[in-house]
C-alpha positions in Angstrom: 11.6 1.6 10.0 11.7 -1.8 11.9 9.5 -4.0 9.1 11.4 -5.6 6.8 9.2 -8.0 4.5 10.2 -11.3 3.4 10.3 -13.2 0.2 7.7 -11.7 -2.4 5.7 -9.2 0.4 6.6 -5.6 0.4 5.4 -2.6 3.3 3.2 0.3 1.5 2.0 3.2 3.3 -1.6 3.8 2.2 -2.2 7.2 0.7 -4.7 9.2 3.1 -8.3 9.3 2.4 -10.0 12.1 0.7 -11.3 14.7 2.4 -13.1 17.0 -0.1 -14.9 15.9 -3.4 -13.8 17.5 -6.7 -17.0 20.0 -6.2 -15.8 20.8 -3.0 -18.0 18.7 -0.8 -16.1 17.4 2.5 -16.3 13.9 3.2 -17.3 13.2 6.6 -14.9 10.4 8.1 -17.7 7.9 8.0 -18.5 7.9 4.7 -14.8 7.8 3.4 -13.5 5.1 0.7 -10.3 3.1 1.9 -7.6 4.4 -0.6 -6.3 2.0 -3.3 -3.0 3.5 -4.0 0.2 4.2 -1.9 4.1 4.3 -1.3 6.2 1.0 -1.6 8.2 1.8 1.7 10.0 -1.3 2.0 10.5 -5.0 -0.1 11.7 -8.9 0.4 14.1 -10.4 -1.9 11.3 -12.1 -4.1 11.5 -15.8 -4.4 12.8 -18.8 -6.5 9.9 -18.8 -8.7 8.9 -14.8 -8.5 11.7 -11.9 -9.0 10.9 -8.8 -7.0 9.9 -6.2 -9.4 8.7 -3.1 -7.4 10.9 -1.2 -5.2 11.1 1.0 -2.5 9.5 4.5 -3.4 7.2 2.9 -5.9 3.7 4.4 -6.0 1.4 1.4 -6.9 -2.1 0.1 -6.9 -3.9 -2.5 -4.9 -7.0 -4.4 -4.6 -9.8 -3.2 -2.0 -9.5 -6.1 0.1 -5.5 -6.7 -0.5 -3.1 -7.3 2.3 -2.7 -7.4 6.5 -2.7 -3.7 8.0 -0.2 -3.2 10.7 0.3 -0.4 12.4 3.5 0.8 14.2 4.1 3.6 16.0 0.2 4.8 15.3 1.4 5.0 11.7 -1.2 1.9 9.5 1.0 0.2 6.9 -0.3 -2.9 4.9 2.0 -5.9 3.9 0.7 -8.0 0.6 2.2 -10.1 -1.5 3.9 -8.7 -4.9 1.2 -10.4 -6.9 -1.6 -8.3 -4.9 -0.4 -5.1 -6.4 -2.1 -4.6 -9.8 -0.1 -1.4 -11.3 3.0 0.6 -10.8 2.3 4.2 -11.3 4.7 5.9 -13.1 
C-alpha cells in the first residue's frame, strides 16, 4: 500500500456491493446501493485538537456521500476525515 493519510483522514476499503437480496433476488449492477460500511486499511496521526481513535483493521460506518474515492491499482479506496465515520463495528 502506497497511501498513507495524513492528520485526522484514514484509507477504507469499501465493502462490495450486494449481489443477491435476502429472498434471493440478484441485483443487477445498475440498480445496486453504494455500500456504507468497510475496512480501516490505513490512518494519519490525528491532530492537535482531534486524537486518532480508529485503527487499521477497523470495520466502521460511513455517510452516503462521505469522503474522495481513489483508486489505485484498479482497487477504489475512499479517504474521509475521522469525523465522517459514524460507528465502529465491533
Amino acid at each position: 500500500m502506497n497511501i498513507k493519510p495524513l492528520a485526522d483522514r484514514v484509507l477504507i476499503k469499501p465493502a462490495p456491493a450486494e449481489e443477491k437480496t435476502a429472498g434471493g433476488i440478484i441485483i443487477p449492477d445498475t440498480a445496486k446501493e453504494k455500500p456504507l460500511q468497510g475496512e480501516v486499511l490505513a490512518v494519519g496521526n490525528g491532530t492537535k485538537d482531534e486524537e486518532m481513535v480508529l485503527k487499521a483493521g477497523d470495520t466502521v460506518l460511513y455517510g452516503k456521500y462521505a469522503g474522495t474515492e481513489v483508486e489505485l491499482d484498479g482497487e477504489k479506496y475512499l479517504i474521509m476525515r475521522q469525523s465522517d465515520v459514524l460507528a465502529v463495528l465491533a
